[in-house]
C-alpha positions in Angstrom: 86.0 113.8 161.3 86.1 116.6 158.5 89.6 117.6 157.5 91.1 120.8 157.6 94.8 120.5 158.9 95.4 117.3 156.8 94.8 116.1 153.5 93.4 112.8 153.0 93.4 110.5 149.5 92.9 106.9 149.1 94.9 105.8 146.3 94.6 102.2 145.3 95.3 100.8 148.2 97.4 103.8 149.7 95.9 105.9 152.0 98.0 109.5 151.2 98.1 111.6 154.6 99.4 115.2 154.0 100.2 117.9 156.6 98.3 120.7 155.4 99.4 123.8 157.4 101.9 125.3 155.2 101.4 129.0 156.7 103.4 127.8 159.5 105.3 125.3 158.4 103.1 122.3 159.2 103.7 123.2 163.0 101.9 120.6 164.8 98.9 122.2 167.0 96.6 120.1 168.4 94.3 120.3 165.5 96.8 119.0 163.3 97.7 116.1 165.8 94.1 114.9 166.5 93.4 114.9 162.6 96.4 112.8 161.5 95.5 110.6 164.3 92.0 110.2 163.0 93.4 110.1 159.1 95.9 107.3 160.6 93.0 105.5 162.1 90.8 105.7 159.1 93.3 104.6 156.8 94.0 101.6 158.8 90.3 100.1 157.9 90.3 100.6 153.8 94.3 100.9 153.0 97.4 98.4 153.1 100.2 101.4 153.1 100.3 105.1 154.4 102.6 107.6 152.4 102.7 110.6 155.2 103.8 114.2 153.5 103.2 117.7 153.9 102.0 120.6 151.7 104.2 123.5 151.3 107.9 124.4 151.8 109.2 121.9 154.8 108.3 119.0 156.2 107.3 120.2 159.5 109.0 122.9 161.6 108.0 121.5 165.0 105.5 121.7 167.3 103.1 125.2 167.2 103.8 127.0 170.7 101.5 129.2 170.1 99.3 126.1 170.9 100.4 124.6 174.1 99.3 127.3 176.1 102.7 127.5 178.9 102.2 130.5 180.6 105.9 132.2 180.8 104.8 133.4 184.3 103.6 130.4 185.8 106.8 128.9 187.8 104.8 125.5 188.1 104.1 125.5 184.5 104.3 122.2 182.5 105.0 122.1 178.6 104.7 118.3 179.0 101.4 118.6 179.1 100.7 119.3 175.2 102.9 116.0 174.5 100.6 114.0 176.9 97.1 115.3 175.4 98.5 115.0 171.2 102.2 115.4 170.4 103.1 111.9 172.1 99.7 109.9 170.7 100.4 111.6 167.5 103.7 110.1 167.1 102.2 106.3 168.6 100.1 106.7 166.4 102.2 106.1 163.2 104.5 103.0 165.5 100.9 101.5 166.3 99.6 101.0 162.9 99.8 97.9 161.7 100.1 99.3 157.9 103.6 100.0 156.6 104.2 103.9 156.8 106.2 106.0 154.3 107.1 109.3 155.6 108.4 111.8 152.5 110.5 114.6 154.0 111.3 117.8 152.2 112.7 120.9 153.9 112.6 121.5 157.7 111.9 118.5 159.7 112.1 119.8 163.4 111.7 119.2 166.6 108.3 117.1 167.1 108.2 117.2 163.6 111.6 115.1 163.2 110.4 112.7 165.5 107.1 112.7 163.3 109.1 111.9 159.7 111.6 109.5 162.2 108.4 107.4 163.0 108.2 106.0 159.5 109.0 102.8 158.9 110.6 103.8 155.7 111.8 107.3 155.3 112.8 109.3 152.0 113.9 112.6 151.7 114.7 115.1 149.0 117.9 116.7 148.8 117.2 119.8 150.4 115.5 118.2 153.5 117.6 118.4 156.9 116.7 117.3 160.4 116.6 119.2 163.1 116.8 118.7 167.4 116.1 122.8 168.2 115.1 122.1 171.7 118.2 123.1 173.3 117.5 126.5 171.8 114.3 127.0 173.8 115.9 125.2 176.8 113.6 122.4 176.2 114.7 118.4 175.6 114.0 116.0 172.6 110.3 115.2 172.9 108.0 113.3 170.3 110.0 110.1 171.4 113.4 112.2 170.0 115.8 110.2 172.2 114.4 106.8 171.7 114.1 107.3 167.9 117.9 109.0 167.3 119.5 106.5 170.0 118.2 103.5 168.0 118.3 105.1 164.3 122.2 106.2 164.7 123.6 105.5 168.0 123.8 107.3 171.4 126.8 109.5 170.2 125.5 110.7 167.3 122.0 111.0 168.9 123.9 113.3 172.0 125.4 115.7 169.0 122.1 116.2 167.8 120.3 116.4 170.8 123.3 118.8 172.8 124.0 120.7 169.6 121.0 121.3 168.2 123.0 121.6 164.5 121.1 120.8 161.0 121.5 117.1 159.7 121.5 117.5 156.0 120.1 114.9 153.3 123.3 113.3 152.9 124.6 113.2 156.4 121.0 111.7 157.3 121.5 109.1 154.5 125.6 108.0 155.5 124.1 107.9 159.2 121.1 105.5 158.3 118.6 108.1 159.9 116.9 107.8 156.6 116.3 105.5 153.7 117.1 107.2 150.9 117.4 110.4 149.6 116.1 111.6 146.1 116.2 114.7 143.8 113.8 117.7 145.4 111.5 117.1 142.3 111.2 113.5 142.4 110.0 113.5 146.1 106.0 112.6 145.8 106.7 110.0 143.2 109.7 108.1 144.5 107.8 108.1 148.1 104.5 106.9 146.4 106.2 103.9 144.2 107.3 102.7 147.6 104.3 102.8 149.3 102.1 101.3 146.4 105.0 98.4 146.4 104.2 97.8 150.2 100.5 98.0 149.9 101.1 95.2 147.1 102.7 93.0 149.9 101.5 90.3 151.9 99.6 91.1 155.6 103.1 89.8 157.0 103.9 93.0 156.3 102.6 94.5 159.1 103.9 91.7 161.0 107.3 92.5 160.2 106.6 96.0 161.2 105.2 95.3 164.9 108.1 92.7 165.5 110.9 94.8 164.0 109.7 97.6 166.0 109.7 95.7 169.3 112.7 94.3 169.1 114.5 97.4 169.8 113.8 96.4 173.6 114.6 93.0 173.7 116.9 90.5 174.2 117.6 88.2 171.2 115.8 85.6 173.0 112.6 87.5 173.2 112.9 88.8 170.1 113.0 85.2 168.6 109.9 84.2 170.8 108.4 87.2 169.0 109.7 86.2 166.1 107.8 82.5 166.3 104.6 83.5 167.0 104.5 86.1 164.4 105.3 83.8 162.0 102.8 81.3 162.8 100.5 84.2 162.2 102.2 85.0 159.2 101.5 81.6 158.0 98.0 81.2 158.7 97.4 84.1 156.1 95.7 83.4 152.6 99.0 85.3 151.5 101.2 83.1 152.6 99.4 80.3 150.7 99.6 82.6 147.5 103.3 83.3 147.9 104.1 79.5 147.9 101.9 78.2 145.7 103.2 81.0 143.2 106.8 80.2 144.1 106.6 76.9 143.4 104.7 77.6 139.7 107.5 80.3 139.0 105.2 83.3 139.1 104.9 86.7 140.4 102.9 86.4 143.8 99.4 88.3 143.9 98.9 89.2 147.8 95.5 90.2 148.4 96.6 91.8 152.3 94.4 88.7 153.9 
């Protein structure tokens, strides 16, 4: 697929996937869904971490309604149809991969877009970044898996005052929540994001073990998250990787993981 709402570089082993829509904000239209799906999917075949940003002024300022075609006059009309056919795969599409994902936010992240930046499995932001639930100001609900994310990320009450209030989550309120990682200077956004993701695509394959069973855990009970838990780790240690990480333990060097 040729490129034209995304920008995709492979560096080293980092595949960097940029929103590339800054006239609106990175909006997400359908275009832009399908071709960070297809980035996503690509980069999981030649890259061992994905550093997700965007191009312009904010992060992403939601999904593009001028693209999910809802006709106002329609009473039976259905604006869940645009997250079945691309907001909702988009957004799967980050969880799914089994590559580490570093999602850089700077500006507006909102709406769809929040739930975009949310799906990262780590998350920086520069100081002037904020999250946003607008939905309630279009009469809409949290969509791009919003409730799931928030609920888990900071709690249901803190979730319910950004979901029913619809108010601006600054840097630093994100941060003291733990709805983000870490927060950095506005100018020191691409390379603190990128340092991160070339230390995860330096890491073992358990990585993306400890990715899928992290993730999943979320809806289960301890006791199936320990079953997940073993056989994981007898994947895990079946992997040249491990092999290199105990044989350089015990000879008191720095491990060299290959991602095999």
């Amino acid at each position: 697929m040729a490129y034209e709402k995304v920008l995709y570089t492979l560096e080293g082993n980092v595949a960097h996937i940029s929103l590339n829509d800054p006239a609106t904000r990175n909006a997400i239209s359908r275009a832009v869904a399908e071709e960070l799906i297809d980035a996503l999917r690509r980069a999981g075949t030649e890259a061992r971490a994905v550093l997700l940003t965007s191009e312009g002024k904010g992060f992403s300022s939601g999904a593009n309604l001028a693209d999910t075609e809802v006709d106002l006059a329609d009473p039976e009309r259905d604006a869940g149809l645009a997250l079945d056919a691309y907001l909702h795969p988009m957004v799967l599409a980050v969880r799914a991969l089994d590559l580490p994902v570093v999602t850089a936010v700077q500006g507006a992240a909102a709406g769809v877009g929040s739930s975009l930046a949310l799906a990262g499995d780590v998350i920086v932001c520069d100081e002037s970044a904020y999250f946003l639930q607008a939905f309630r100001n279009i009469g809409l609900i949290g969509d791009g898996g919003a409730t799931w994310l928030l609920s888990r990320a900071v709690g249901r009450v803190r979730a319910m005052e950004m979901l029913l209030l619809g108010e601006r989550i600054d840097a630093v309120k994100a941060l003291d929540w733990g709805l983000v990682t870490r927060v950095v200077p506005d100018d020191d956004l691409r390379a603190a994001a990128m340092t991160l993701a070339r230390e995860l695509a330096s890491g073992p394959l358990s990585l993306g073990m400890i990715k899928r069973t992290a993730w999943n855990a979320n809806d289960m009970s301890l006791e199936e998250a320990m079953a997940a838990e073993r056989l994981a780790q007898r994947d895990a240690s079946r992997t040249d990787d491990f092999v290199e990480g105990v044989t350089a333990f015990l000879e008191k060097r720095v491990a060299r993981f290959k991602g095999q």
